[in-house]
C-alpha positions as CSV (number, residue, x, y, z in Angstrom):
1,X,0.0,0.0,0.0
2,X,0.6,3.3,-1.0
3,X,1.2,5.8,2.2
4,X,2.2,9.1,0.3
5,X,-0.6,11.2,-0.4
6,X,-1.6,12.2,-3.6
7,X,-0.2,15.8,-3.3
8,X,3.4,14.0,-2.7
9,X,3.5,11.7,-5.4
10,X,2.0,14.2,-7.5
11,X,4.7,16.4,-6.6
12,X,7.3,13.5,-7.0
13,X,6.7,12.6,-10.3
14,X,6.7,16.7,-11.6
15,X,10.0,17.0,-10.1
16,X,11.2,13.8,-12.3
17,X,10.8,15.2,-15.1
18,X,11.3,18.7,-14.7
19,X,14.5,17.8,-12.9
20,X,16.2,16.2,-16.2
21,X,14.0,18.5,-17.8
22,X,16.4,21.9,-16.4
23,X,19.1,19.9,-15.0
24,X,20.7,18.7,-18.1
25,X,20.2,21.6,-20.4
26,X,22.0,23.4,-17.9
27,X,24.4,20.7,-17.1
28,X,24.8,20.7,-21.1
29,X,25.2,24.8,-21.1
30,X,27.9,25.0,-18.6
31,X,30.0,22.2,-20.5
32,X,29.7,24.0,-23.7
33,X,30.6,27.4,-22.2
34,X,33.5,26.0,-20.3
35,X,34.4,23.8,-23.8
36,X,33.9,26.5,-25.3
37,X,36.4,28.9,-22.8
38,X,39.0,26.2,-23.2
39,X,39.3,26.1,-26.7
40,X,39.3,29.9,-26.8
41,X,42.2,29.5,-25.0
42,X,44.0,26.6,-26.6
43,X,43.3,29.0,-29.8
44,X,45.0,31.7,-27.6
45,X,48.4,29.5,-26.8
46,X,48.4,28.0,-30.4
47,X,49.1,31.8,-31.4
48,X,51.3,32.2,-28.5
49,X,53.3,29.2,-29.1
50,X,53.7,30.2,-32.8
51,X,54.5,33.7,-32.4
52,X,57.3,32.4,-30.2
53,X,58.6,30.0,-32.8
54,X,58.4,32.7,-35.2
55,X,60.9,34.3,-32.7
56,X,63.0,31.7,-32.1
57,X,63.5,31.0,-35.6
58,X,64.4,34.7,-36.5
59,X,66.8,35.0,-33.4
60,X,69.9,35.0,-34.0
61,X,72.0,31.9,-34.1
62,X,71.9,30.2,-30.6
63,X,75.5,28.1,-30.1
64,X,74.3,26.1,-27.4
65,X,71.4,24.5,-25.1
66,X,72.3,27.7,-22.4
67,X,72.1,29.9,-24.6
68,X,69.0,28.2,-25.9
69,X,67.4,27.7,-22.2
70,X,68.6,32.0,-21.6
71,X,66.6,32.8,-24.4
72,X,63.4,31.3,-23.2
73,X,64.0,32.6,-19.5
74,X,64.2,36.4,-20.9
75,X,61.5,36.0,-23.5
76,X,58.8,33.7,-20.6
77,X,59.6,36.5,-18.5
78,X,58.3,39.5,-20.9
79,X,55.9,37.6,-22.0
80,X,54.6,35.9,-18.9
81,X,54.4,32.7,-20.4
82,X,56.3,29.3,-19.7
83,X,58.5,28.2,-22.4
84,X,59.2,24.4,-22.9
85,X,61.7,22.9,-25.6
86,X,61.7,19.4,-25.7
87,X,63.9,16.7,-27.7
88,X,62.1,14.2,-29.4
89,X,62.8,11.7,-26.8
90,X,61.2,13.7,-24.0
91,X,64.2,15.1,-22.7
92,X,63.9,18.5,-21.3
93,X,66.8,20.9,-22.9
94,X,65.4,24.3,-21.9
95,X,63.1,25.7,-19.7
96,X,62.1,29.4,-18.9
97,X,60.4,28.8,-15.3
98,X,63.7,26.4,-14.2
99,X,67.2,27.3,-14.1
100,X,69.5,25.8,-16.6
101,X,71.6,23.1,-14.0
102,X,68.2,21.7,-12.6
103,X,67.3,20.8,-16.1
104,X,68.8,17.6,-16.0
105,X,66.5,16.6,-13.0
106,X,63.3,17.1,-14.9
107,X,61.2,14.1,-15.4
108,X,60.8,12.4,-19.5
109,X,57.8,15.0,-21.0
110,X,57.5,12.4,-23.9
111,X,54.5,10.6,-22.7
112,X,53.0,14.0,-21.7
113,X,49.5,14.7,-23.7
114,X,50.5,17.4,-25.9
115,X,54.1,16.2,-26.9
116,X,52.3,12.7,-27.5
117,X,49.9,14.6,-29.9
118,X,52.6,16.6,-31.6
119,X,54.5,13.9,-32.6
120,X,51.6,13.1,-34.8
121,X,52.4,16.3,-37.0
122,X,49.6,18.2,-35.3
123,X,49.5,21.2,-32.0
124,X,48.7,19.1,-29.1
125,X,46.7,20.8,-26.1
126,X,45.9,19.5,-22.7
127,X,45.5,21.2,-19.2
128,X,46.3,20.1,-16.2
129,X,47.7,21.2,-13.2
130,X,52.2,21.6,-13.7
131,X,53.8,19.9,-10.5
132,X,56.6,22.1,-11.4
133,X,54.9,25.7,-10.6
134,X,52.1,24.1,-8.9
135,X,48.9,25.5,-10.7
136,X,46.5,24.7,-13.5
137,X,48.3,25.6,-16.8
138,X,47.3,25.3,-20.8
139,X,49.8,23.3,-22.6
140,X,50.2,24.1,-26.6
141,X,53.3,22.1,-28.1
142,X,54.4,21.9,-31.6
143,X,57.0,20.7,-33.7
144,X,60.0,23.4,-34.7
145,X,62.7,22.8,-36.8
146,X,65.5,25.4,-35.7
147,X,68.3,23.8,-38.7
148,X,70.9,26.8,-38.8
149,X,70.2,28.4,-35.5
150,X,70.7,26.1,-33.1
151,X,73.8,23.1,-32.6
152,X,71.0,20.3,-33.0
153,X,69.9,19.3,-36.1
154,X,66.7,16.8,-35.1
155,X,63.2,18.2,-34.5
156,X,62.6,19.7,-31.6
157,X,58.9,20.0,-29.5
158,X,58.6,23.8,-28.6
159,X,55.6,24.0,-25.4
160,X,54.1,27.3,-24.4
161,X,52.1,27.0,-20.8
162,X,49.8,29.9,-19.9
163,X,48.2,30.3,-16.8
164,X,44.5,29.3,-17.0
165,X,43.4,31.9,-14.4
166,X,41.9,33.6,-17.0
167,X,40.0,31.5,-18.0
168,X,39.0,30.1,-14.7
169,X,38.0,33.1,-13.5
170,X,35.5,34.0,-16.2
171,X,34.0,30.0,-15.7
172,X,33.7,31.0,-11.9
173,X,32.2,34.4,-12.7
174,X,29.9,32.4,-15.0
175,X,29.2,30.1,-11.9
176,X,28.5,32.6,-9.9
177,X,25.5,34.0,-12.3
178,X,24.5,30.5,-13.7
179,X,23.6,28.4,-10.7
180,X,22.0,31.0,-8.7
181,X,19.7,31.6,-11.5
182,X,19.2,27.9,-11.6
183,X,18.7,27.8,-8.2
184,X,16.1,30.8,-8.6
185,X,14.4,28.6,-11.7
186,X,14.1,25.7,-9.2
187,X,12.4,27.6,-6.3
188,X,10.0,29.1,-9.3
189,X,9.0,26.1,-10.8
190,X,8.5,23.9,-7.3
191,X,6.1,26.9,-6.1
192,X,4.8,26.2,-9.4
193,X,4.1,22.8,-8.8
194,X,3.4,23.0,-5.3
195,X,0.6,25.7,-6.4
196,X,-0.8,23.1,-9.4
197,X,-0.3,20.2,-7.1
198,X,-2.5,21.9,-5.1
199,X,-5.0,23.0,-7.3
200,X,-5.6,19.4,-8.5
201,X,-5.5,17.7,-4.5
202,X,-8.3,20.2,-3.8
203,X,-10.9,18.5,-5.9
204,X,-9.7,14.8,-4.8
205,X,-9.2,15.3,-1.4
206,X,-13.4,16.6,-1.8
207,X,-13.9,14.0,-3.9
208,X,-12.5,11.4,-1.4
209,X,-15.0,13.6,1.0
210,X,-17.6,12.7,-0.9
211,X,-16.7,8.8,-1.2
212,X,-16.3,8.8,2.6
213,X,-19.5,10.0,2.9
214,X,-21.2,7.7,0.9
215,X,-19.5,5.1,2.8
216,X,-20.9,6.3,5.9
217,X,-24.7,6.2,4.7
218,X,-24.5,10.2,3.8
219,X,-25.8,10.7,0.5
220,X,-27.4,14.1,0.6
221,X,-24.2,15.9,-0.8
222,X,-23.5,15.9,-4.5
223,X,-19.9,17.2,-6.0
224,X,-19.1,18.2,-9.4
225,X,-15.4,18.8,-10.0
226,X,-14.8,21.5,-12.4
227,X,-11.0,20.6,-12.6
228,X,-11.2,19.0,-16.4
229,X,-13.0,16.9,-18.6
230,X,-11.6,13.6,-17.0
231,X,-12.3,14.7,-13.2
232,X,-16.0,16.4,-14.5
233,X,-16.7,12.2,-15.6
234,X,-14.8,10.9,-12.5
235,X,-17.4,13.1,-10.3
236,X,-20.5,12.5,-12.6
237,X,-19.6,8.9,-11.8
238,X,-19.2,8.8,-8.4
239,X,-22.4,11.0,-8.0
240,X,-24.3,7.9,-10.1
241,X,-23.4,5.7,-8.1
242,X,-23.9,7.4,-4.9
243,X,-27.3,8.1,-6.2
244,X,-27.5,4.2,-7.3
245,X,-25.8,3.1,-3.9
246,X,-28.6,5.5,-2.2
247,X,-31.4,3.5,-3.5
248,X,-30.2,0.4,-3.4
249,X,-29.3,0.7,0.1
250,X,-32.9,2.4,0.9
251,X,-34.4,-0.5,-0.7
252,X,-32.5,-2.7,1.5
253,X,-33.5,-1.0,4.4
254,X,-37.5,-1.1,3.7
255,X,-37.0,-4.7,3.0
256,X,-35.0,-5.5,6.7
257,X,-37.6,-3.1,7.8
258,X,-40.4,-5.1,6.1
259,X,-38.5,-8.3,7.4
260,X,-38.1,-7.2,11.0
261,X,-41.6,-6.2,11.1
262,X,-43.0,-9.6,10.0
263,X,-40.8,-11.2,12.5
264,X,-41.0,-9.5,15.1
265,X,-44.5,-9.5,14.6
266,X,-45.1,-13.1,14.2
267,X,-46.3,-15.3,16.8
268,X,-43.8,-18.1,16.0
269,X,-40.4,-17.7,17.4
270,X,-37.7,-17.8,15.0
271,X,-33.8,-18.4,15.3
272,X,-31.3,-18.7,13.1
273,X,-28.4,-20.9,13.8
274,X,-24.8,-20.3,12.2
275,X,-22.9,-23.5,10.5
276,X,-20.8,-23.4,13.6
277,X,-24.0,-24.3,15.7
278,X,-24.1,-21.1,17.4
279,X,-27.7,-19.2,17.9
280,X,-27.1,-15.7,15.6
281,X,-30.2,-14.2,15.7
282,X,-34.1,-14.3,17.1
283,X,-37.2,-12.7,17.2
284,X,-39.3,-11.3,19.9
285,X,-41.5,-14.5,20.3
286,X,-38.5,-17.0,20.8
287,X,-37.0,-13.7,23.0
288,X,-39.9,-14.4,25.4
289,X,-39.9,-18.3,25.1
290,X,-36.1,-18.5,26.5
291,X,-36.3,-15.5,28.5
292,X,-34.5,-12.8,26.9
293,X,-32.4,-12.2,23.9
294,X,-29.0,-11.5,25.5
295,X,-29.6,-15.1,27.1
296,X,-29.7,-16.6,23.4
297,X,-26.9,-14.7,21.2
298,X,-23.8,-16.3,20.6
299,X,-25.1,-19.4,22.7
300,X,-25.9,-23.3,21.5
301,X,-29.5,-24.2,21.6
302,X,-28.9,-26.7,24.0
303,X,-27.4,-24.3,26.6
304,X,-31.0,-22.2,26.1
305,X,-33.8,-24.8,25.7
306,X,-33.5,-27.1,28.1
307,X,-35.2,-29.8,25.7
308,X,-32.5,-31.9,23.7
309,X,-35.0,-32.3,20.8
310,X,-34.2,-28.7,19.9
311,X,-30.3,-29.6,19.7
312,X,-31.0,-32.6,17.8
313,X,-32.9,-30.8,15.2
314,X,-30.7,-28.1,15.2
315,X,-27.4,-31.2,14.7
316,X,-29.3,-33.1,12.1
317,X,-29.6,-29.9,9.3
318,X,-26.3,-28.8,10.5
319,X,-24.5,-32.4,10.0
320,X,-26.2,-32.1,6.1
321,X,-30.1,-32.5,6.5
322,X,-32.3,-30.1,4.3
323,X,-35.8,-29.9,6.4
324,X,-36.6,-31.5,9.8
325,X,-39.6,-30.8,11.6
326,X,-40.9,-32.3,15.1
327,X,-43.6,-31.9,17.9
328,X,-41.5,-31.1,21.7
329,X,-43.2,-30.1,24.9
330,X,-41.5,-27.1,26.9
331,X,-41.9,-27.5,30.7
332,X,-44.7,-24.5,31.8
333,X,-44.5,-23.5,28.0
334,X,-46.7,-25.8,26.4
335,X,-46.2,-28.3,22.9
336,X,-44.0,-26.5,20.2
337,X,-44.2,-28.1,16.4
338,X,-40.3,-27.6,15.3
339,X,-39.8,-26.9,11.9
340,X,-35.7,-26.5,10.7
341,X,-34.6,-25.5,6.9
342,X,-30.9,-25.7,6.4
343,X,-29.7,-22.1,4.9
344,X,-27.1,-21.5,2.0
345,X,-24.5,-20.4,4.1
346,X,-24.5,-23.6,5.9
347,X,-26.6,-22.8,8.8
348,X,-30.0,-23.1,10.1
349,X,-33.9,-21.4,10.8
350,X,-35.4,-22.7,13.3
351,X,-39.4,-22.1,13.4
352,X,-41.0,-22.8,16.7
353,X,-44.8,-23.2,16.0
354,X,-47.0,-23.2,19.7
355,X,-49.6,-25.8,19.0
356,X,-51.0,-26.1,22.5
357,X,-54.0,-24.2,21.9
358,X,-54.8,-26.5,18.7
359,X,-54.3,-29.4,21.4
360,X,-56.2,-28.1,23.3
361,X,-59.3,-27.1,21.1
362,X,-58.9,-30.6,19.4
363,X,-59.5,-32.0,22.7
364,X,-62.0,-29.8,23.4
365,X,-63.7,-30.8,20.1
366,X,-63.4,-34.0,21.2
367,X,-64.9,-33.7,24.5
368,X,-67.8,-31.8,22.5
369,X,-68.5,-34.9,20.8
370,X,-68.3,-37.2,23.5
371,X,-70.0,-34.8,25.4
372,X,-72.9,-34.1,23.5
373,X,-73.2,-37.8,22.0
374,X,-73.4,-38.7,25.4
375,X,-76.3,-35.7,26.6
376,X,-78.1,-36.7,23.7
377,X,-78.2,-40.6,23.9
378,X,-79.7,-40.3,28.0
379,X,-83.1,-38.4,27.1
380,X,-83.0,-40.4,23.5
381,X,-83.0,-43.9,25.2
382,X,-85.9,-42.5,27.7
383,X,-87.9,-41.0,24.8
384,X,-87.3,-44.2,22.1
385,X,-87.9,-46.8,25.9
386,X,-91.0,-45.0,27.0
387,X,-92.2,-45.2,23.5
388,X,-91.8,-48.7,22.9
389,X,-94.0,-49.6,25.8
390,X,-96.5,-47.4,24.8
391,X,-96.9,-48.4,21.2
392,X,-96.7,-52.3,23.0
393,X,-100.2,-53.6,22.5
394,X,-100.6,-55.4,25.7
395,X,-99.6,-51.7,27.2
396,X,-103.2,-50.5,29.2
397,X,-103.4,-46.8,29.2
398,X,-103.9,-44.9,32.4
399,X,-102.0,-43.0,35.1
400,X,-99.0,-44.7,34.0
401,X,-99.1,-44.1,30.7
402,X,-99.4,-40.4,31.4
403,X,-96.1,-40.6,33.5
404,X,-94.7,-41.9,30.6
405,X,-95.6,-39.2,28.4
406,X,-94.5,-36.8,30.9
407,X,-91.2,-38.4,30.9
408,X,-91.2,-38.2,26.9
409,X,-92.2,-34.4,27.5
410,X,-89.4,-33.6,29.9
411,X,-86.5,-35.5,27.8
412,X,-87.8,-33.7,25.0
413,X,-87.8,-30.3,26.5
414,X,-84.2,-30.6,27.7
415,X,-83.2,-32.0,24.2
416,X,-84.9,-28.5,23.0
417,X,-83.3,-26.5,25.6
418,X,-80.1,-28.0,24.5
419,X,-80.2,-27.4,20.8
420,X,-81.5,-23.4,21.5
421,X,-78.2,-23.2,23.8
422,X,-76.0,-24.2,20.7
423,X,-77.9,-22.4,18.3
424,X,-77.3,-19.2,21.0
425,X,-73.6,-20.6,21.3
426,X,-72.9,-20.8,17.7
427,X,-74.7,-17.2,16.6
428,X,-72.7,-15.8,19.6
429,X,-69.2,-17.6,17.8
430,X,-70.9,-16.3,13.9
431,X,-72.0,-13.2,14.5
432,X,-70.2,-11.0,16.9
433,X,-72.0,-7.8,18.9
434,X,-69.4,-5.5,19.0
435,X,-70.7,-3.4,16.2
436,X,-74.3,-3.3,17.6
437,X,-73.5,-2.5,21.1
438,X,-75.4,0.6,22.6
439,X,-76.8,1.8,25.8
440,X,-78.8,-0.5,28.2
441,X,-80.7,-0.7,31.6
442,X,-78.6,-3.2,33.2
443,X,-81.1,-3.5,35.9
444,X,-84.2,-4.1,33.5
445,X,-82.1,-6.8,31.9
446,X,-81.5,-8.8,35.7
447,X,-85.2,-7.9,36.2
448,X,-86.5,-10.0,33.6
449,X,-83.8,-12.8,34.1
450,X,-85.0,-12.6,38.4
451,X,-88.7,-13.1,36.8
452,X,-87.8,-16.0,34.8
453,X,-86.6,-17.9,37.8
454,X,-88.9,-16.8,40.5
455,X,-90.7,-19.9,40.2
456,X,-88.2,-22.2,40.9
457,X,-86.5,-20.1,43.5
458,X,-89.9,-19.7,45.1
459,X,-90.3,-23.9,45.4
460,X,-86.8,-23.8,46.9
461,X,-87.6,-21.0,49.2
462,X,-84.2,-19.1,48.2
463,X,-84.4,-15.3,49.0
464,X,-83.0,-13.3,46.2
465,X,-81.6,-9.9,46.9
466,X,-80.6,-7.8,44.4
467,X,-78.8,-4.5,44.8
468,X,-78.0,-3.5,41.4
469,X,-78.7,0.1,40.9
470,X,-81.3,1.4,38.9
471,X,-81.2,3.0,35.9
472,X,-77.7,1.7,35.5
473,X,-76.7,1.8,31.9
474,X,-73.8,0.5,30.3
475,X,-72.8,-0.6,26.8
476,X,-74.1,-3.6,25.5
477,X,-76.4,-6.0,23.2
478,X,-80.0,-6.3,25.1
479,X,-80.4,-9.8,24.2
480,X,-77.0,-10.9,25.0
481,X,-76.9,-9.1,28.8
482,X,-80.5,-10.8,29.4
483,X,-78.8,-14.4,28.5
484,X,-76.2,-13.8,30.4
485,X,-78.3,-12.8,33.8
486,X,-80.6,-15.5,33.0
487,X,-77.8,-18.3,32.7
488,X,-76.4,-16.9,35.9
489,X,-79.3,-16.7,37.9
490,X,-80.6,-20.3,36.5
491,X,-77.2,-21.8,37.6
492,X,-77.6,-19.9,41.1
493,X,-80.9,-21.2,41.7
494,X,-80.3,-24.9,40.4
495,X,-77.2,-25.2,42.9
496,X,-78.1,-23.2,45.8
497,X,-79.7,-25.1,48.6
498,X,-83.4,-24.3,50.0
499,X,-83.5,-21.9,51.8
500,X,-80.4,-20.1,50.6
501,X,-79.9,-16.4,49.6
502,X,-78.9,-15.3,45.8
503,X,-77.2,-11.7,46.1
504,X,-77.2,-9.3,42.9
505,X,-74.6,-6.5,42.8
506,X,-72.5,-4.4,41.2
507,X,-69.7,-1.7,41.4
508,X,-68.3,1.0,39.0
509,X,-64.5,1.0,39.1
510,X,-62.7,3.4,36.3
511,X,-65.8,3.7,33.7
512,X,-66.2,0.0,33.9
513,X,-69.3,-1.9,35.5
514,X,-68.5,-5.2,38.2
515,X,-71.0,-7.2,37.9
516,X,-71.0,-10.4,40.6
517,X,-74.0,-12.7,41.2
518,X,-73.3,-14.7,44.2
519,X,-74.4,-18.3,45.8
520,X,-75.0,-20.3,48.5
521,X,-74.6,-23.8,46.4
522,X,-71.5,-26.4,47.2
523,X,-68.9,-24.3,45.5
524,X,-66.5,-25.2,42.4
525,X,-62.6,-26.8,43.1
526,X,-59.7,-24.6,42.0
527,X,-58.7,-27.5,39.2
528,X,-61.9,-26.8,37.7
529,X,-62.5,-22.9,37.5
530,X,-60.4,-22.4,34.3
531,X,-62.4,-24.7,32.3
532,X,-65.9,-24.3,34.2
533,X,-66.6,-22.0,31.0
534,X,-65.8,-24.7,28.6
535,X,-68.8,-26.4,26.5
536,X,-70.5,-29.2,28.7
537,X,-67.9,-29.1,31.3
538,X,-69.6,-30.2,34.4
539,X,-68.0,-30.3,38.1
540,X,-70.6,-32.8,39.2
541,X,-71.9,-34.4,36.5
542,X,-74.5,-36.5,37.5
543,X,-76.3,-33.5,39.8
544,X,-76.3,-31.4,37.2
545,X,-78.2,-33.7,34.6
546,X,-80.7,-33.9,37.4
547,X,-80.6,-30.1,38.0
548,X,-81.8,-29.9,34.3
549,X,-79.0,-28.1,33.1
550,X,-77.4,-28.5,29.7
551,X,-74.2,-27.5,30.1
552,X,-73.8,-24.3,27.6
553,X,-74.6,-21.9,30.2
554,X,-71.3,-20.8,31.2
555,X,-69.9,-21.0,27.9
556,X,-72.9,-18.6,26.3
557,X,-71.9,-16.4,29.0
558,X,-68.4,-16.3,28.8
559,X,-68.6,-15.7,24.3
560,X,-71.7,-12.9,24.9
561,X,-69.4,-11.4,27.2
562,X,-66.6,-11.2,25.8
563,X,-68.2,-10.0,22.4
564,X,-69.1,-6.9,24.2
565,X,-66.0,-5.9,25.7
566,X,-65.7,-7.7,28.8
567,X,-64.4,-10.5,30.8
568,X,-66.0,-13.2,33.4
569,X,-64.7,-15.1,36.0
570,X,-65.3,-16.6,39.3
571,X,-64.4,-16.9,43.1
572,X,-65.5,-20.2,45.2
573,X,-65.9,-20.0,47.9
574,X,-66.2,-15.8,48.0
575,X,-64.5,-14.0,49.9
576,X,-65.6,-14.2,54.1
577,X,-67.7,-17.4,53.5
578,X,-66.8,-21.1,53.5
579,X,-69.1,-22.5,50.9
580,X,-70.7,-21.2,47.3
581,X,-69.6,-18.9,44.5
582,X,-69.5,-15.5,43.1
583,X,-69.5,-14.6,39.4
584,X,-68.5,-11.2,38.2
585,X,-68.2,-10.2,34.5
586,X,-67.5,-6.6,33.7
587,X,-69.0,-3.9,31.1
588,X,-68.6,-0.5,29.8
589,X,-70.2,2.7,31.5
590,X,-72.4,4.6,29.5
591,X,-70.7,7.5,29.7
């Protein structure tokens, strides 16, 4: 990776190629000048040297190497030059800058550079610094013949040295104007840069604002960088797909939203297991069924539900299974249908379906038919017996016979009352009140219900007292409040004792009507109040056939209820007595 910003890598590659770029132009300038400085002055000794030969040649005639080596000393000296005169074999025979008995102790100048080159026929140049005078020097050398002047008769190399101060000090004045300026061309061009290289960072670094932003779920801003053609597409782009990104992601969201909704929402509890086994997620519903969520994450299901059929589920689509369901009871929680899909990732949903109420309303149908099969076969084999013996010919009517048509006439009336109590049940189930509730005299309603019953709370002597208010109005269906005071008060007169007292009340807590009708009769066990309002649930069975009931009393009471709004229930023994029960079912207040 990368760590230089773009500003610095930007900045980087300017400088490589504006370095070459003005370096070696520059580089390139100074050589020629300097080349071009030295060969001025090469030129400059060439003429030197050749004016001097000239001389030498028209000087008189020299009769020996002294005399030779004192002519060069007087002529170096007016002329400031160094005067060289070498044999062809590099010996040193006169010299104007060293006296004439240290000659001998000069070093061989035949391998020297300019001697070497003119031995070739041509001037040879070179500069370098002289170990002799200890500076930098020019050296021009050049063949001279000096036949007639001078004892020897070979060749000789004549050398002129001049001092190359002359020429090094208009190089160093050149120095001292060139690299400043280039130095000032530099600082010029990186401000240059460093303003362009800014110029360009300042649209990336919003750019890379803008990117980060979209990263973080902000896609409100929109950027157009006006910094070229190619960064006016760039930004185009990235607003396209921040705009695609925008509604993709928002579209993602209402579907999790949609998602979360439906599950959290569902009354199934859902979990999903990772392929490691591990419980990743749940919904409210399997939240409440192990307790809480924080109890659940990150957990096996086996270390939640204490019921190893969940684990075993849960290993089976793990260890390669597609679908698994089964049926598991949960301690206090009731029966749970387990359904398990294996997902692509390798894990697991779990579906935890509560079938207990389905139990419990197939048992309930069950019971039903068992129960009504066996109400209706008792007054059926009276009715079809009693028949029989009537229709017998050797049967003699008389006071007998009328017994047995009473019989007939009693069975049939409590097969009649039966059938109008599931009709009532059944319309009650089809056709609920809420929508037709309105006000009504509760007290008229207990009126006619107290009426009904007079008679057979008058051959039992029971004393009914009823303190319900009148004028009392509360919200409700007419016909459904009568039922449901008549089925009270019937049950409260069939099981009180002769004798006994039936009390009527009721109480107004918070807008809401407390109804209670209370008894002197032997009382319901605490086993049996939940399901005293189920169809033809019966404590005592065999009393209440004989009581006449049917059975449907409670139930019709409980559904008419509950249709308009309320609840029932029921205390046994009530509250500062030993024996009996109170029923209370509440109602809206007419307000």
């Amino acid at each position: 990776m990368n760590l230089l910003s773009f500003r610095t890598r930007l900045l980087i590659s300017f400088w490589l190629v504006l370095a070459p770029a003005l370096c070696f132009p520059a580089v390139y300038l100074y050589h020629s000048l300097e080349s071009g400085f030295i060969s001025e002055a090469e030129k400059t000794a060439l003429t030197h040297l050749r004016y001097i030969g000239w001389l030498m040649k028209d000087h008189a005639p020299l009769s020996d190497r002294q005399g030779l080596d004192q002519w060069c000393t007087d002529t170096g000296k007016r002329l400031g030059y160094r005067i060289t005169v070498i044999e062809p074999g590099g010996t040193v025979i006169a010299d104007s800058n060293v006296s004439f008995p240290e000659i001998r102790f000069m070093e061989n100048h035949a391998k020297r550079p300019e001697i070497v080159v003119a031995g070739s026929g041509k001037p040879g140049f070179s500069v370098r610094r002289s170990p002799t005078l200890k500076r930098k020097l020019i050296y021009a050398a050049e063949k001279i013949n000096l036949s007639g002047r001078h004892p020897d008769k070979n060749d000789l190399y004549l050398r002129v040295a001049l001092p190359l101060s002359g020429v090094e000090e208009r190089i160093s004045g050149y120095k001292a104007r060139f690299f400043p300026a280039l130095g000032v061309i530099f600082i010029f061009t990186f401000a240059i840069s460093l303003f362009l290289s800014k110029r360009l960072e300042r649209p990336v670094h919003k750019l890379i604002q803008r990117i980060e932003s979209v990263g973080s779920d902000d896609f409100s801003h929109e950027y157009i960088m006006d910094a070229g053609k190619e960064f006016f597409r760039l930004s185009s782009a990235v607003n396209e797909m921040s705009d695609r990104i925008s509604s993709q992601v928002e579209e993602i969201n209402r579907q999790k939203s949609n998602l979360f909704a439906i599950l959290e929402n569902l009354k199934e509890g859902v979990m999903l297991i990772s392929s490691d086994g591990r419980i990743k997620s749940v919904n409210t519903a399997l939240s409440d069924l192990a307790g809480s969520p924080d109890k659940c994450m990150g957990k096996r299901p086996v270390e939640v539900f204490m019921v190893p059929g969940v684990q075993e589920i849960c290993d089976k689509i793990l260890s390669g299974g597609n679908r698994s369901s089964t049926s598991l009871e949960f301690p206090g929680r009731g029966v749970f249908e387990i359904y398990a899909v294996r997902t692509r990732e390798g894990g697991a949903v779990i579906v935890f379906y509560d079938i207990s109420r389905k139990n419990r309303v197939e048992k309930m149908r069950q019971d039903f038919v068992a129960n009504v099969s066996h109400e209706l076969k008792t007054p059926l084999t009276s009715i079809k017996g009693y028949a029989e013996t009537l229709v017998t010919g050797d049967f003699v009517a008389g006071k007998t016979g009328k017994n047995f048509l009473h019989i007939i006439e009693k069975n049939a009336d409590r097969m009649i009352a039966m059938v109008d109590d599931l009709l009532a049940l059944t319309r009650l189930e089809q056709h609920p009140v809420d929508r037709a509730l309105s006000p009504v005299f509760a007290d008229e309603c207990l009126l006619s219900a107290i009426e009904t019953c007079i008679p057979m709370a008058d051959e039992k002597k029971i004393k009914i007292e009823n303190r319900v208010p009148a004028g009392l109005a509360v919200m409700a269906d007419k016909n459904s409040l009568a039922r449901v005071f008549l089925n009270l008060t019937d049950n409260a007169v069939r099981y009180s004792p002769e004798d006994g007292v039936i009390n009527f009340s009721a109480s107004i807590v918070n807008k809401t009507v407390i109804f209670s009708v209370r008894d002197q009769g032997p009382g319901i066990p605490a086993s049996d109040r939940e399901r005293i309002f189920e169809r033809f649930f019966r404590v005592d069975k065999e009393r209440s056939r004989k009581s006449g009931g049917t059975g449907l009393g409670l139930s019709i009471c409980r559904n008419a209820v509950s249709q308009m709004g309320g609840s029932i229930w029921v205390t046994s023994p009530p509250q500062g007595a030993d024996t009996g029960s109170e029923f209370f079912f509440t109602l809206q207040l007419k307000v």
